[in-house]
N, C-alpha and C positions, 0 to 999 in steps of 0.2 A: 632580563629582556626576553622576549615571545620571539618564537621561530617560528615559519612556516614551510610546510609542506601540503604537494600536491601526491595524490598514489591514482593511480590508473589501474582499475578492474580488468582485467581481457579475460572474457570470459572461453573465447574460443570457442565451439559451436557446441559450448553448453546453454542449455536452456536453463529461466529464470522465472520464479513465480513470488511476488510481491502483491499479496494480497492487502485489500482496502477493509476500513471495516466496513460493512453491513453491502458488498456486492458480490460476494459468496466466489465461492472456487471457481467458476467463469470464468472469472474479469481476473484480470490482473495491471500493476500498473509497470511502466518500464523502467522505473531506477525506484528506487529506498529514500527513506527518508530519514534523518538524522538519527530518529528514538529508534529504530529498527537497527539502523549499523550500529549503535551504540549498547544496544541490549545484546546484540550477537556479540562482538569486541566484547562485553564484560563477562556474558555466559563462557569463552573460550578463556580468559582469563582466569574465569575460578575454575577450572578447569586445570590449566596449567599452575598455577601459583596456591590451591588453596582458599577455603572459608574464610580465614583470618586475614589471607593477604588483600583477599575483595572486600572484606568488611570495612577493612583500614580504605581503600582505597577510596570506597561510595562515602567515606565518613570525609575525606578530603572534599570531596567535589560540595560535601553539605556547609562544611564551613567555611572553605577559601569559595566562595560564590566569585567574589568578584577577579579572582585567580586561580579558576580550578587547573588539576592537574595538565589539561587540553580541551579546548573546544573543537570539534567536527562539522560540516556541514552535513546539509542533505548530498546525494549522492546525484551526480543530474550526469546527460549523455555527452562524451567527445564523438569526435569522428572525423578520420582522416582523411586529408583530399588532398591529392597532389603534392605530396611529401608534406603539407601543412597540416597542423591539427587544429578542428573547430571544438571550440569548447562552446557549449550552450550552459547560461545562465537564466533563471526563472526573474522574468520582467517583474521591475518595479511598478508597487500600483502607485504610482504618481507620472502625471504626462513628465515627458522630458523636458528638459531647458529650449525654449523657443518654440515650442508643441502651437499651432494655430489654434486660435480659438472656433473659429467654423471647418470643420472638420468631418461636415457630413458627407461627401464622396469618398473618404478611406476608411471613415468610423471603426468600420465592419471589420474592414482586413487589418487595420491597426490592434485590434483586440484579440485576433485569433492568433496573435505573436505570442504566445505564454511564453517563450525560451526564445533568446535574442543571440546570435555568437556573440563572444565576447569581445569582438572589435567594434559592431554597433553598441553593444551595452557598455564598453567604456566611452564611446562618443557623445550616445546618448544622453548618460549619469555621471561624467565623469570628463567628458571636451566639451565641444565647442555647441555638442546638444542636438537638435534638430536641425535641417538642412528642408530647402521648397525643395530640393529633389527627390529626397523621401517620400513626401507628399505624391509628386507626381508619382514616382514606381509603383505605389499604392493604388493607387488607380490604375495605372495601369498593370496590375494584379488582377482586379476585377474581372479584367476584357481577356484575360489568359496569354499579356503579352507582355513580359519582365525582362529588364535590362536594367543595370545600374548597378551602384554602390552596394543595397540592402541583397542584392541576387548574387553578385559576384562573392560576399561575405559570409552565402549560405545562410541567409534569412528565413528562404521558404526550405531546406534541405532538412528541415529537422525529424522526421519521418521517413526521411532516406537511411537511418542510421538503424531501424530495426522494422520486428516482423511479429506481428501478435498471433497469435491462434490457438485452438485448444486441441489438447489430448485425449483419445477416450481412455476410462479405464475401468475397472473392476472392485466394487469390493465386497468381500466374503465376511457374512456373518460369522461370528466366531461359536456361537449357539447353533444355529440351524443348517449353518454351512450354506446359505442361501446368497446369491450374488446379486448385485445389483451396477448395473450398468451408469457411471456419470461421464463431466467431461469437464477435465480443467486447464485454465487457461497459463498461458506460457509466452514467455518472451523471447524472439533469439535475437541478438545483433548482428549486423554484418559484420563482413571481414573488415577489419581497422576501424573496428567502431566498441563502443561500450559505454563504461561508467568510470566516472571518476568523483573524487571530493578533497577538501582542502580540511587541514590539519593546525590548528593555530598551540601550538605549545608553550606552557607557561614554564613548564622545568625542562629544557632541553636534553637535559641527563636522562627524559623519560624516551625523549625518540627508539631508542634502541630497544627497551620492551614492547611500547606498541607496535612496532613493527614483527617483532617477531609472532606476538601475538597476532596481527595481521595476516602473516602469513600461517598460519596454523587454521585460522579460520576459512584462509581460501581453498584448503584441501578438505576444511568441512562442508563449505558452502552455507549461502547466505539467502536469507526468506525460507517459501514453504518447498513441501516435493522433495526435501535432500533425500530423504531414502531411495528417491528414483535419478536421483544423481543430478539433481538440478542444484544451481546457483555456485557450484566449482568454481575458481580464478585465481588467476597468475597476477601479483602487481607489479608498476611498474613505478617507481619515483618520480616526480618529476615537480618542476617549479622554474620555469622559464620567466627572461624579463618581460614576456609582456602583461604574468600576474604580477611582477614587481610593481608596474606602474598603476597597476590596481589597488593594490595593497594601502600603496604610499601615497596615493592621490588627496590634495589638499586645497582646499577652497572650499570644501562640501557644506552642508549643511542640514543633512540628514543620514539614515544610516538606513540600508534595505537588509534582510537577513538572509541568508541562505540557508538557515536551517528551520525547524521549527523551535516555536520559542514559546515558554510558558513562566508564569509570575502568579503567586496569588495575592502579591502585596504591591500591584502596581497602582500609582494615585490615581486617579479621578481625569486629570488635563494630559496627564500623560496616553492615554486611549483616543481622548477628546482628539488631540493632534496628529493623529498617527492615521494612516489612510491602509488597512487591511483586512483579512479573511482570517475565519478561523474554520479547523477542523476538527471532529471530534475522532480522540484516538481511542482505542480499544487491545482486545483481545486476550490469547490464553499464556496460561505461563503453565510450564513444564515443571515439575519439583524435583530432582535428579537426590538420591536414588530413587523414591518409591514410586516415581511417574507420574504420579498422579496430579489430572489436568483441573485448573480452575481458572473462569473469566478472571482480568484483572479491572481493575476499576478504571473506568475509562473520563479524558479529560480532556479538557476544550484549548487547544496550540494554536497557535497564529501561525499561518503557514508562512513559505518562503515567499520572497515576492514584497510582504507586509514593510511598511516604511513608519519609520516612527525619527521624533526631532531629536533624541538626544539615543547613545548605545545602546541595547538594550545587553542584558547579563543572564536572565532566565536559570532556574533552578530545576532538580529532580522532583520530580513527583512524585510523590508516596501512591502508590496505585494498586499493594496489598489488599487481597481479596478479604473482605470478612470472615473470621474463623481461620484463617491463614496465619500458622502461626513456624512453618520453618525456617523460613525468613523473610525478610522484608524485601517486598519488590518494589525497582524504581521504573518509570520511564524521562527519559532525560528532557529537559524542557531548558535546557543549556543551548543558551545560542550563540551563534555565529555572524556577524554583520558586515558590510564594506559601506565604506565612505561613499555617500554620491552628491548629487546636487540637483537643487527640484526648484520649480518656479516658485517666486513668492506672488500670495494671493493679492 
């Protein structure tokens, strides 16, 4: 039987830098995505435990697919308000149960929801659905005059929880000793604010490694910049009843995912039915000992958010650079999904 756990980031007034592929050291985005915590988590891993203990380990997740060791989500933002915590989930792309059909005075503002707290997102996907009072607060969003249900839940707050900007910095040829001036971009959170993600465990007996593993990574830090002390954090456990009621929610008849998810052996109708985005993922991989950098092969995930009719399970992707031959690199395309319920057509 699968366990769940939730861990809480607090990054404390460290800065964080999660870069996208192809918008360069600028941009940065504000939380990680599944393949990003999961590639850190297994580099701190062989780390602590060994070659052979990782090799065993990535060789599990290739063949118990439909029961690997743990599945992770993406990493999305909480944030405390009045002794309450707002957890923000990444909206399902299918309207909600009871969604109007004429919809043109909130269209707009209904769309710019990307992250929903999780008390509208269980109501939404998960009760009694849409309410006309939603509608109205919508509207009146527009006119800059909000009161209700979605406002008092922190609907519009989700931007209250951090602060983008960039850093200038330096850097020195190693030949010419000549400098060059850039500027990259960085995240901070407020005070009682950060990242969190959910943990679905298939061997319970495994809790107590990734945790410590967990912890070992927060004293390295997570994304790019760690050499200038960015992406540091303290967790924290956590799993209250009101992801219980999440979890365990029944009547559904579709599944949203929270992480990113990858398949290269999905059918045909199974795509056809499924209402989502995909993203292409990228980037470098480090070779420890001899450093030496090379692109990894980059590959097309359904992001969080995406709905599909029956679980979906998603596998590792082999993403070894050609000529790559010290080991095999994966990026995880293991997903994570919750139960919801979506209008039938």
């Amino acid at each position: 039987m699968s366990s769940w756990k939730l861990f809480k980031l607090k990054f404390n007034r460290n800065l964080v830098h999660f870069g996208e592929l192809g918008i360069g050291l600028e941009s940065t985005s504000e939380r990680a995505r599944s393949d990003t915590l999961f590639s850190a988590w297994v580099s701190v891993y062989a780390r602590l435990f060994g070659k052979e203990a990782v090799e065993e380990l990535l060789q599990d997740f290739t063949t118990n697919q439909s029961e690997p060791p743990f599945r992770l989500s993406s990493t999305f933002i909480y944030r405390q308000r009045e002794g309450e915590t707002i957890y923000y989930l990444s909206r399902p792309l299918e309207r909600p149960i009871n969604y109007p059909k004429e919809d043109f005075d909130f269209s707009k503002e209904y769309k710019k929801l990307n992250y929903l707290p999780l008390e509208i997102w269980h109501r939404w996907y998960q009760g009694q659905g849409w309410k006309d009072s939603d509608a109205q607060e919508l509207i009146a969003k527009t006119k800059g005059n909000v009161t209700g249900d979605l406002d008092k839940a922190g609907t519009f707050d989700y931007g209250k929880a951090f602060e983008s900007g960039k850093m200038p910095k330096i850097a020195v040829d190693r030949t010419t000793r000549a400098t060059n001036l850039y500027h990259t971009g960085f995240v901070k959170y407020y005070e009682n604010s950060g990242l969190y993600f959910i943990v679905e465990f298939s061997k319970p007996e495994f809790e107590n490694k990734f945790l410590t593993v967990l912890n070992f990574l927060g004293d390295e830090g997570i994304g790019g910049e760690r050499s200038s002390g960015a992406g540091q954090f303290k967790i924290e456990p956590e799993l209250n009843s009101n992801w219980t009621k999440i979890l365990e929610c029944s009547g559904n008849n579709a599944h949203s995912i929270i992480s990113l998810f990858w398949d290269d052996s999905l059918k045909k109708d199974f795509v056809q039915n499924a209402s989502y985005e995909l993203q292409k993922r990228g980037g470098w991989v480090a070779s420890s000992p001899s450093g030496s950098q090379r692109r990894r092969q980059s590959v097309q995930m359904f992001t969080e958010g995406s709905v599909f009719p029956v679980k979906p399970t998603g596998k590792l992707a082999n993403v070894t650079p050609d000529g790559f031959t010290t080991h095999q690199v994966y990026r995880s395309g293991i997903s994570l999904s919750l139960p919801i319920k979506v209008q039938s057509e």
